[in-house]
C-alpha positions in Angstrom: -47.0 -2.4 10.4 -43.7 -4.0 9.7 -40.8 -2.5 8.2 -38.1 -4.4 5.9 -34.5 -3.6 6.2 -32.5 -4.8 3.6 -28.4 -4.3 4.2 -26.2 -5.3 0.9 -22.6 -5.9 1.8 -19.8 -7.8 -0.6 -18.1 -10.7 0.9 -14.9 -11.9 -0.5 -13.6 -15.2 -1.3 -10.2 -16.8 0.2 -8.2 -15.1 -3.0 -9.9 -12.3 -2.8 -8.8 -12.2 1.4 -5.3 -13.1 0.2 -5.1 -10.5 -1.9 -6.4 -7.8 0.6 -3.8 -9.2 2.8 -1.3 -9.0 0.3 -2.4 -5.4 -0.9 -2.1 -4.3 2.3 1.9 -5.7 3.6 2.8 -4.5 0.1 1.9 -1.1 1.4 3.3 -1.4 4.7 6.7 -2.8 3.6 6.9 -0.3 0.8 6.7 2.4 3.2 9.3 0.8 5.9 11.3 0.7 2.5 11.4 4.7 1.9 11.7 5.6 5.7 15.0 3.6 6.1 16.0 5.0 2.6 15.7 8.4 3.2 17.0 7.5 7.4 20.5 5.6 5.1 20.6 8.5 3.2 20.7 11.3 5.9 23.3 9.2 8.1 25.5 8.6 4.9 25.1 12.5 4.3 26.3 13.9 7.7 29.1 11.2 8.1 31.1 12.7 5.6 33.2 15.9 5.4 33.7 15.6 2.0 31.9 17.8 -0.4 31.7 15.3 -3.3 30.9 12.9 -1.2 27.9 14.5 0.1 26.9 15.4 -3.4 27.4 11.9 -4.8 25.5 10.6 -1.5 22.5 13.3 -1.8 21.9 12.4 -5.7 22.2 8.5 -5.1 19.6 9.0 -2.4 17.3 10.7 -4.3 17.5 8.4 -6.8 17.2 5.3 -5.3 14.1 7.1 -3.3 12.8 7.9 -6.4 12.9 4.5 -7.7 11.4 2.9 -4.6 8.3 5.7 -4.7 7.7 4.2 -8.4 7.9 0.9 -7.4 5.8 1.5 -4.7 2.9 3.5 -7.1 3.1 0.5 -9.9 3.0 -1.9 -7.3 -0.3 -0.6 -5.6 -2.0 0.1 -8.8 -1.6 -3.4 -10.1 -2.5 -5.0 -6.5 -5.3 -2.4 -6.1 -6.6 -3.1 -9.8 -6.8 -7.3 -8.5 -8.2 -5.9 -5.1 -11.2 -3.9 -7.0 -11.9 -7.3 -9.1 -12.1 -9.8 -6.3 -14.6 -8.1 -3.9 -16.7 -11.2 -4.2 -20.5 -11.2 -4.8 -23.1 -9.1 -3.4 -24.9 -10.7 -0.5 -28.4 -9.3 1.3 -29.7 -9.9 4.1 -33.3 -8.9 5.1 -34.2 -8.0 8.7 -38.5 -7.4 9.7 -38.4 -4.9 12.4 -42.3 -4.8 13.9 
């Protein structure tokens, strides 16, 4: 007796590729961009002697980190939202296994 195995798997379009692709460098770049942040900040912060300096260095870094983290969240939502909607179309393929 035979036996049918279907498999259902989405294929994507070329924007729907592109946007993978952009979803995921968006990602990686974003989270180059808070390494070297935070790395900036901690070199600024232990070059100095000067209290104030260190205080006005700690707050701008956390900040600016701050900033980028947001960026980074609205970002991904709005590429993962166009991601989610151009998965392409279902496609199944049927296999007869004796």
């Amino acid at each position: 007796m035979a036996t049918v195995i279907r498999t259902t798997q989405r294929k994507r379009g070329f924007f729907g590729t592109l946007m993978w692709w952009l979803f995921l460098a968006f990602n990686a770049l974003m989270a180059v961009w808070v390494f070297l942040a935070i790395r900036m900040a901690g070199e600024q912060y232990s070059s100095s002697s000067d209290a104030a300096y260190q205080a006005g260095t700690a707050i701008g870094g956390t900040l600016a980190t701050g900033a980028i983290i947001v960026m980074w969240l609205v970002g991904s939502a709005i590429l993962g939202l166009i991601v989610a909607l151009t998965r392409g179309k279902e496609v199944t393929t049927e296999k007869v296994v004796d």
